[in-house]
One Martini backbone bead per residue (centre of mass of N, CA, C, O) as a GRO file, in nm:
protein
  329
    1UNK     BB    1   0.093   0.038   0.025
    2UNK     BB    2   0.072   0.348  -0.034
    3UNK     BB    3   0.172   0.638   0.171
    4UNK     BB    4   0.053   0.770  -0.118
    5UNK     BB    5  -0.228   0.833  -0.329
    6UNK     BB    6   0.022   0.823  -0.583
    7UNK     BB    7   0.005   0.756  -0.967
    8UNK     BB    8   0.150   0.855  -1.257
    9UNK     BB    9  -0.095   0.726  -1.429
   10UNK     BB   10  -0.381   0.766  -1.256
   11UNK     BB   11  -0.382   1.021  -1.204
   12UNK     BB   12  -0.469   1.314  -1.214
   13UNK     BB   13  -0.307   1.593  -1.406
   14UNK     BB   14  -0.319   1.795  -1.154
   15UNK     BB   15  -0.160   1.602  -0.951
   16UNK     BB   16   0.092   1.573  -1.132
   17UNK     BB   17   0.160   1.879  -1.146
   18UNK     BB   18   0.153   1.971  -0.859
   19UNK     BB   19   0.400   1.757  -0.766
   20UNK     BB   20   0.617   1.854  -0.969
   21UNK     BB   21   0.575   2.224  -0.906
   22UNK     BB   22   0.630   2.166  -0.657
   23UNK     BB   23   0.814   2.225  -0.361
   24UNK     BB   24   0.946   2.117  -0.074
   25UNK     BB   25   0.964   2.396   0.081
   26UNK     BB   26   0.629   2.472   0.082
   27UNK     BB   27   0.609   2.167   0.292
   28UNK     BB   28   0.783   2.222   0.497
   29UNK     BB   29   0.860   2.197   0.840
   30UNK     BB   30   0.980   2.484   1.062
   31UNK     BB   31   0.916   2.235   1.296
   32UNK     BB   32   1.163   2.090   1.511
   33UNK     BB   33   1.345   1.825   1.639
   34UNK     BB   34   1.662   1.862   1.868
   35UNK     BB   35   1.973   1.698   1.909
   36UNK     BB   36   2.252   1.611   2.065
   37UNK     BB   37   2.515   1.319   2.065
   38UNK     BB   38   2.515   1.366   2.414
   39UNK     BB   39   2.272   1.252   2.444
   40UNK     BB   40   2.021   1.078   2.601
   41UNK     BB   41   1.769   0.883   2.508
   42UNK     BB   42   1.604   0.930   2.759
   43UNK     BB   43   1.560   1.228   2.666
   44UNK     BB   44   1.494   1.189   2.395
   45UNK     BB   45   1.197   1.030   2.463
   46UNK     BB   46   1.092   1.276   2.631
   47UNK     BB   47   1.069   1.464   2.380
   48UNK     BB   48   0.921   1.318   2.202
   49UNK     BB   49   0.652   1.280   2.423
   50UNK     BB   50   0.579   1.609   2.413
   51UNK     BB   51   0.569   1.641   2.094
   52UNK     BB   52   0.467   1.448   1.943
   53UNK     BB   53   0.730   1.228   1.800
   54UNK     BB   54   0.946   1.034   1.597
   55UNK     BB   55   1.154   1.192   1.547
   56UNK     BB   56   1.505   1.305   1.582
   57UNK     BB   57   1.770   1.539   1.532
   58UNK     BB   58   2.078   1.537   1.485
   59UNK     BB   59   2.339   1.740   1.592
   60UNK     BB   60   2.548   2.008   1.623
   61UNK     BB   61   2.593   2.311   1.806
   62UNK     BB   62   2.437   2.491   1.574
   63UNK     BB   63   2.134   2.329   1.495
   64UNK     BB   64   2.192   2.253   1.149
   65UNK     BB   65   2.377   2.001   1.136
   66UNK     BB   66   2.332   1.681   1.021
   67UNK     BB   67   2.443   1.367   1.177
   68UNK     BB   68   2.116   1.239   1.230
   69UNK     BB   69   1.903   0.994   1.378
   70UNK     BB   70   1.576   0.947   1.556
   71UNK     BB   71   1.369   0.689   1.681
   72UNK     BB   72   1.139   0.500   1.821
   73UNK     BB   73   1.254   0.253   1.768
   74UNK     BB   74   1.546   0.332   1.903
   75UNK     BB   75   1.383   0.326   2.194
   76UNK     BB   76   1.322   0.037   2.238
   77UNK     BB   77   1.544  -0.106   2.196
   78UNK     BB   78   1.720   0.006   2.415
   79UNK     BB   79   1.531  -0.071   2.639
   80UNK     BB   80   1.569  -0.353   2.587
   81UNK     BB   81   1.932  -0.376   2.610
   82UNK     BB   82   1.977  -0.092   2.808
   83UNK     BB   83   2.080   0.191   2.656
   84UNK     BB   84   1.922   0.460   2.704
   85UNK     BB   85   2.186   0.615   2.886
   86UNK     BB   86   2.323   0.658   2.640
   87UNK     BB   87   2.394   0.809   2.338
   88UNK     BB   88   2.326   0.909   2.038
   89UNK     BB   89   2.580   0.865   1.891
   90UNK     BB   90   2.572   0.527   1.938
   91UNK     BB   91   2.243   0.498   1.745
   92UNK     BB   92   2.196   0.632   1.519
   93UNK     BB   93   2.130   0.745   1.193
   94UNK     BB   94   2.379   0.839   0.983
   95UNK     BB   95   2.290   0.751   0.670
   96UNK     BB   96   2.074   0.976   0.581
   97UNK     BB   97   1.764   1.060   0.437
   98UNK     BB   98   1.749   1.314   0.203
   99UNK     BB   99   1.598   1.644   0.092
  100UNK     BB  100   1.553   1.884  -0.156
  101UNK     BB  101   1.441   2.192  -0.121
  102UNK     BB  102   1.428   2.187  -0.445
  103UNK     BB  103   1.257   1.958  -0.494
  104UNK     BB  104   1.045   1.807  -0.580
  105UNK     BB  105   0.737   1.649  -0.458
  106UNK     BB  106   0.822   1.359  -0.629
  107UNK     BB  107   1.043   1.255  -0.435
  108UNK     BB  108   0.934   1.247  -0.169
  109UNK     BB  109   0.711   1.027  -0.275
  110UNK     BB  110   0.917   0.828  -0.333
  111UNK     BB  111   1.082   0.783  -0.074
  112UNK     BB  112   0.834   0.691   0.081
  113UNK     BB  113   0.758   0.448  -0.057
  114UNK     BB  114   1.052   0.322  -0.068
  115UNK     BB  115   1.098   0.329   0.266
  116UNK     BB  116   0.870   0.401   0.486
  117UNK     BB  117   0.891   0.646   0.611
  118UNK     BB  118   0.804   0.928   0.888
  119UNK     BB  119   1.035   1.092   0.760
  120UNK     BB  120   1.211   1.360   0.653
  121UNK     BB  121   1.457   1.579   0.559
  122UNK     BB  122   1.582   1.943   0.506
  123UNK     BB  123   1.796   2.088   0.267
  124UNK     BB  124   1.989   2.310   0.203
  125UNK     BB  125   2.254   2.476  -0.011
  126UNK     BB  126   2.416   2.411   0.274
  127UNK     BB  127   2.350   2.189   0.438
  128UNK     BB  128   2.125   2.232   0.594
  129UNK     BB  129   1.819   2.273   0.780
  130UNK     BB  130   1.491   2.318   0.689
  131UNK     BB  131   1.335   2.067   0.775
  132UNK     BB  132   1.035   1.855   0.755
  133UNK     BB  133   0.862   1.549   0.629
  134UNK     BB  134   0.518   1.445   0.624
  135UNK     BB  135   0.288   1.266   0.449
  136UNK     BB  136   0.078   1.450   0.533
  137UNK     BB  137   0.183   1.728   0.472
  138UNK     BB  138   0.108   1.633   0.158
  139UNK     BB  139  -0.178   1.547   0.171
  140UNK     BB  140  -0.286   1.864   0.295
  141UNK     BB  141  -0.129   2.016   0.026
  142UNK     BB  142  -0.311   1.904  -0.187
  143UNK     BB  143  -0.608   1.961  -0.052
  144UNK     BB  144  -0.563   2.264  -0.061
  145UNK     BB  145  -0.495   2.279  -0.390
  146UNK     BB  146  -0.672   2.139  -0.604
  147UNK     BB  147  -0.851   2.379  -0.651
  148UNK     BB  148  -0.679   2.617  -0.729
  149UNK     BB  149  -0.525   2.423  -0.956
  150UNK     BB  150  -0.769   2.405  -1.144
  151UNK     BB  151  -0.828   2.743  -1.201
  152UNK     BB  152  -0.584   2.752  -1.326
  153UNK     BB  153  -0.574   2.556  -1.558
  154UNK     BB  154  -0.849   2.617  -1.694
  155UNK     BB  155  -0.709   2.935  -1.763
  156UNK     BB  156  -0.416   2.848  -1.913
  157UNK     BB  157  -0.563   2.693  -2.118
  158UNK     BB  158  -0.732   2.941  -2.254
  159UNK     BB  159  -0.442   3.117  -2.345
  160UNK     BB  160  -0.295   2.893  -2.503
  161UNK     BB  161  -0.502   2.902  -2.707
  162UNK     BB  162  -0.573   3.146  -2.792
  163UNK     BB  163  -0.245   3.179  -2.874
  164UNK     BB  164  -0.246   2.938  -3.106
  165UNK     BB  165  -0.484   3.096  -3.270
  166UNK     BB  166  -0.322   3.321  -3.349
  167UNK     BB  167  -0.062   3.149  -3.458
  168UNK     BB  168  -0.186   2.895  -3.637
  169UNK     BB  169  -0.531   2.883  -3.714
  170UNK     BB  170  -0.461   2.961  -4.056
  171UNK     BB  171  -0.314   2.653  -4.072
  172UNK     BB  172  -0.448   2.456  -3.962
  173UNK     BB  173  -0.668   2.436  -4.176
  174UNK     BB  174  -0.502   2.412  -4.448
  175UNK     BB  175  -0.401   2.125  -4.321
  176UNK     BB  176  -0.657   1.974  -4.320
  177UNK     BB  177  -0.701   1.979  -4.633
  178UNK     BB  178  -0.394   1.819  -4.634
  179UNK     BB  179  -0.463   1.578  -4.440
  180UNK     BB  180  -0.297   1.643  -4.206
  181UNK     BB  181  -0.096   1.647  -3.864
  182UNK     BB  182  -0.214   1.731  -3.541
  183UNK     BB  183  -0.022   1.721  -3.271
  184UNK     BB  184  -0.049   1.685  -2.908
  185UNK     BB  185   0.045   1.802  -2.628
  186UNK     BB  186   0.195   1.780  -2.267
  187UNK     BB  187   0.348   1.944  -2.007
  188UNK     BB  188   0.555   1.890  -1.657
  189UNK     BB  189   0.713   1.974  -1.422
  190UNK     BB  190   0.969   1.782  -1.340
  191UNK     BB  191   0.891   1.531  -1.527
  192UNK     BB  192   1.138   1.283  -1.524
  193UNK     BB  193   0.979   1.002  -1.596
  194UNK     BB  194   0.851   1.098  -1.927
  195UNK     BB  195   1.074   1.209  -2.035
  196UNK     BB  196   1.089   1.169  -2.383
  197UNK     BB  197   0.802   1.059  -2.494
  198UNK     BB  198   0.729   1.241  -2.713
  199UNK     BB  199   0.969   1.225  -2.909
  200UNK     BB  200   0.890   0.912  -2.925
  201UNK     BB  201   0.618   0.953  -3.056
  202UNK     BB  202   0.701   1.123  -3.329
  203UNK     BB  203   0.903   0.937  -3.424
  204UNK     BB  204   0.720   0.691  -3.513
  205UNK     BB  205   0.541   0.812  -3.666
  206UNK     BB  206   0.705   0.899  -3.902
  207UNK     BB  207   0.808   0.614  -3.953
  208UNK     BB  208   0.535   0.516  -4.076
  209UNK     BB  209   0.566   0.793  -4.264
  210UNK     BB  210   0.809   0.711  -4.421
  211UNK     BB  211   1.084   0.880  -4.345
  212UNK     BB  212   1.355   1.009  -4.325
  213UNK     BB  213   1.608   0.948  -4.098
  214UNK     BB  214   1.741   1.217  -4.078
  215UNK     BB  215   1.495   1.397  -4.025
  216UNK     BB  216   1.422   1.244  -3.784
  217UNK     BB  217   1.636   1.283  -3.620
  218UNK     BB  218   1.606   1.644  -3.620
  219UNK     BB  219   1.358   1.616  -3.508
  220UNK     BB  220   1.389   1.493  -3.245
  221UNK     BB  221   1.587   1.674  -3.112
  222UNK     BB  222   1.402   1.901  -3.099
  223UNK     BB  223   1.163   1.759  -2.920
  224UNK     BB  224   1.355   1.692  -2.686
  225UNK     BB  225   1.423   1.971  -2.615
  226UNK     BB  226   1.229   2.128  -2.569
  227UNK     BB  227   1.041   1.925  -2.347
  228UNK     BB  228   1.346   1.953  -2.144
  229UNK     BB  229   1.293   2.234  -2.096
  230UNK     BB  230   0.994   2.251  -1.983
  231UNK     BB  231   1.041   2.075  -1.771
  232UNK     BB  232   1.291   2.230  -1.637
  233UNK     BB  233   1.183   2.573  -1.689
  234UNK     BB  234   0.882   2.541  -1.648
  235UNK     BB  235   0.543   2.515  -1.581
  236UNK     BB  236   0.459   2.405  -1.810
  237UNK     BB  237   0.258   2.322  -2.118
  238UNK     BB  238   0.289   2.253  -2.485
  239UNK     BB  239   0.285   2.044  -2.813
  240UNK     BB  240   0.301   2.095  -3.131
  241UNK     BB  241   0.263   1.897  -3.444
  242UNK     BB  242   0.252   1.974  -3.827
  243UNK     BB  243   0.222   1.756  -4.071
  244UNK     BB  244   0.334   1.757  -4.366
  245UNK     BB  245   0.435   1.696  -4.700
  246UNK     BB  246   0.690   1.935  -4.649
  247UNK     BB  247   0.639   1.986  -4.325
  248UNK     BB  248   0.724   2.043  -3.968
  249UNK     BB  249   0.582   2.171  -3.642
  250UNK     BB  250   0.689   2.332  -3.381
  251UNK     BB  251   0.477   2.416  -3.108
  252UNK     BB  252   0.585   2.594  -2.822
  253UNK     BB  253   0.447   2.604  -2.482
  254UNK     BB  254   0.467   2.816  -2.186
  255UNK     BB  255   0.361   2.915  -1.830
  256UNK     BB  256   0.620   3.024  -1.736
  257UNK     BB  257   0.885   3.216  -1.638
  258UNK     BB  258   1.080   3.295  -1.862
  259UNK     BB  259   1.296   3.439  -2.028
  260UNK     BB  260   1.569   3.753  -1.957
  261UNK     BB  261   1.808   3.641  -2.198
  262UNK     BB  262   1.800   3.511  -2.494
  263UNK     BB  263   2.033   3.506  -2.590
  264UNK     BB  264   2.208   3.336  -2.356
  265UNK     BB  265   2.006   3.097  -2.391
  266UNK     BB  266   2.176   3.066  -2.720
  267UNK     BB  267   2.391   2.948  -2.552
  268UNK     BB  268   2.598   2.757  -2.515
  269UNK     BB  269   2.587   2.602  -2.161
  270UNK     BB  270   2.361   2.793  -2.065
  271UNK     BB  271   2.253   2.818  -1.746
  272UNK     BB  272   1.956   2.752  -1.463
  273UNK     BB  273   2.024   2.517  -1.352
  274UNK     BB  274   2.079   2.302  -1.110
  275UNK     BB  275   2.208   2.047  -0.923
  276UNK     BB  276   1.984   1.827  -0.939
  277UNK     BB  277   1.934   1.831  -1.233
  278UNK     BB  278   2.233   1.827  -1.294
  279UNK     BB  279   2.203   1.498  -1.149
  280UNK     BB  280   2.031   1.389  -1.392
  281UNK     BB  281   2.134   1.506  -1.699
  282UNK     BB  282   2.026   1.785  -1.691
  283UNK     BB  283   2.071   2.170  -1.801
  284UNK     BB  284   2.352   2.170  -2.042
  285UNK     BB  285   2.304   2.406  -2.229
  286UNK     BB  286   2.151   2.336  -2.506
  287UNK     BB  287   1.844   2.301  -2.626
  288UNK     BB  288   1.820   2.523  -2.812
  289UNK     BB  289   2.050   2.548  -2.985
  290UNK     BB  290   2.030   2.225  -3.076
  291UNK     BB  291   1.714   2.300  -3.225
  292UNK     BB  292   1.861   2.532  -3.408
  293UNK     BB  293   2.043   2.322  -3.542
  294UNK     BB  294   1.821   2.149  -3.677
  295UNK     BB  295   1.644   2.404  -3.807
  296UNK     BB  296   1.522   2.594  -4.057
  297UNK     BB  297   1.361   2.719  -3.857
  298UNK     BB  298   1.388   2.973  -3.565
  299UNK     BB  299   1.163   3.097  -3.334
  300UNK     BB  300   1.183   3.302  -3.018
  301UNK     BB  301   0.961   3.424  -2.746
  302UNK     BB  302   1.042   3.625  -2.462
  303UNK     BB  303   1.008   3.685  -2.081
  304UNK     BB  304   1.003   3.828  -1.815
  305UNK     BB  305   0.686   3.652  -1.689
  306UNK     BB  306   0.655   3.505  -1.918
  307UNK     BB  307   0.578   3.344  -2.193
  308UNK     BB  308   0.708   3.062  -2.412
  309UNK     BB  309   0.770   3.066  -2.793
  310UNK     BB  310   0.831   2.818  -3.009
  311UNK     BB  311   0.970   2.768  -3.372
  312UNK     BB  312   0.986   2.489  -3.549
  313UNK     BB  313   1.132   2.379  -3.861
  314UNK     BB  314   1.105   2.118  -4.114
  315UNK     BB  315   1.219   2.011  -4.368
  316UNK     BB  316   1.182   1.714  -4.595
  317UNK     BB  317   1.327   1.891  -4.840
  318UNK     BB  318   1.451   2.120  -5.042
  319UNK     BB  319   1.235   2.238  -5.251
  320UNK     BB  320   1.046   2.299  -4.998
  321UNK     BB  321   1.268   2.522  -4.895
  322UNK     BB  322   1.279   2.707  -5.114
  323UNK     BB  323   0.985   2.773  -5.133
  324UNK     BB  324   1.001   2.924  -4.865
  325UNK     BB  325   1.218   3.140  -4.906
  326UNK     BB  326   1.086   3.282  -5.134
  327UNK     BB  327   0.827   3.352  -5.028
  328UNK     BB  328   0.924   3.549  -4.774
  329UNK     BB  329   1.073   3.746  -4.971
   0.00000   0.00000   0.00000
């Protein structure tokens, strides 16, 4: 039985939304029980039982650096054992399980499941403590959050057709006369449990419409940065893909909060992905450069504050490249 009622195929998508874009930070408590490691486990069994606590943390001299937990299971052994009145640090579990305070939400819960603990450490970016997390504490911040959460996803979802209406509405039309394929999707904050699935369902796509590979190559290319891009970096988006008989058009939307500067987004390397993201192998500051790369045209309109649109068009062949490009001048 899961310790929280959540699962990745299952829930509704904005509980998976909601899951992904929270941050660890946002549900953390940041009142916690703690004791220094020449405590006596006696004593310490005494503060479990005032606070209604299950576990308390061992920390150094300023009661920030993490150095154990102490749990209800090690005083009832110690009782057992008869060493109530050792001290803390010879009992301890010093190998903590702990999570980044910039983690999302997601992770977790994922914890949680896999350990079965009843509470986790919460550590910020300098390794102190920012305080504990508890299987509740998620489960009560999900409920209070849900109805919010519903009537915002319902607005946004409003905003970016509008906005896709605006920009693609009498394309998609023609397209439509010359049976072309519109595919849309949804991308959703640091989901990296499915990144990647999009990309590979268009590469399928293409290939079943035999398309040459190197051509899909490229789109794919272009379809998994814009993607991971989203994932990483933005509250979560869509990202419509136009299939004609001459080219892919990739149209990456996505509900802000926006690139600053533009242009050195647009530089290899550059990146503002976190530490814990960039340790999962992503935020290496190519995706846009190499997205710029891989298509025949290439179009971002971005600002702090403000949603990202991303344009990439992708031609089948020369002639259709060519045909568009006398076109437009």
């Amino acid at each position: 039985m899961r310790t929280i009622p959540f699962s990745e195929g299952k829930s509704p998508l904005v509980l998976v939304d909601l899951i992904h874009s929270t941050r660890v930070k946002d549900v953390v408590q940041s009142e916690y029980c703690t004791a220094k490691k020449a405590d006596t486990l006696y004593d310490i069994q005494v503060l479990m039982k005032e606070h209604h606590v299950g576990g308390v943390l061992i920390t150094d001299k300023t009661g920030k650096r993490l150095l154990g937990i102490l749990t209800v299971a090690n005083i009832m052994r110690a009782f057992e054992e008869g060493t109530i009145q050792e001290t803390a640090g010879l009992h301890m579990t010093k190998n903590v399980v702990t999570l980044d305070a910039e983690m999302p939400l997601s992770f977790a819960v994922e914890m949680f499941d896999k350990y079965s603990f009843n509470m986790l450490p919460v550590l910020n970016d300098e390794k102190l403590i920012a305080g504990v997390i508890t299987p509740r504490d998620i489960i009560m911040y999900l409920l209070s959050s849900m109805n919010e959460e519903v009537a915002k996803l319902e607005e946004s979802v409003k905003q970016a057709q509008s906005l896709i209406d605006k920009t693609a509405g009498a394309d998609l039309e023609g397209f439509a006369q010359n049976k072309s394929r519109v595919l849309r999707y949804v991308t959703i904050r640091n989901d990296f449990n499915t990144a990647g699935k999009i990309s590979n369902e268009i590469k399928t796509v293409l290939k079943n419409m035999g398309i040459d590979k190197k051509i899909i190559r490229r789109i794919s290319v272009a379809a998994y940065e814009l993607e991971i891009n989203q994932v990483v970096h933005s509250y979560g988006g869509e990202m419509i893909f136009i299939i004609t008989p001459e080219k892919v058009e990739i149209l990456a939307h996505d509900k802000g909060p926006g690139i600053e500067d533009v242009d050195k987004a647009m530089k290899e390397g550059f990146s503002t992905a976190t530490d814990w993201v960039r340790s999962l192998g992503f935020g290496a500051g190519m995706g846009l450069p190499n997205s710029k790369r891989v298509s025949d045209l290439f179009i971002i309109n971005s600002a702090k504050g403000q949603p990202t649109d991303v344009r990439a068009v992708i031609f089948l062949d020369d002639k259709n490249k060519e045909k568009d490009a006398n076109e437009s001048q």
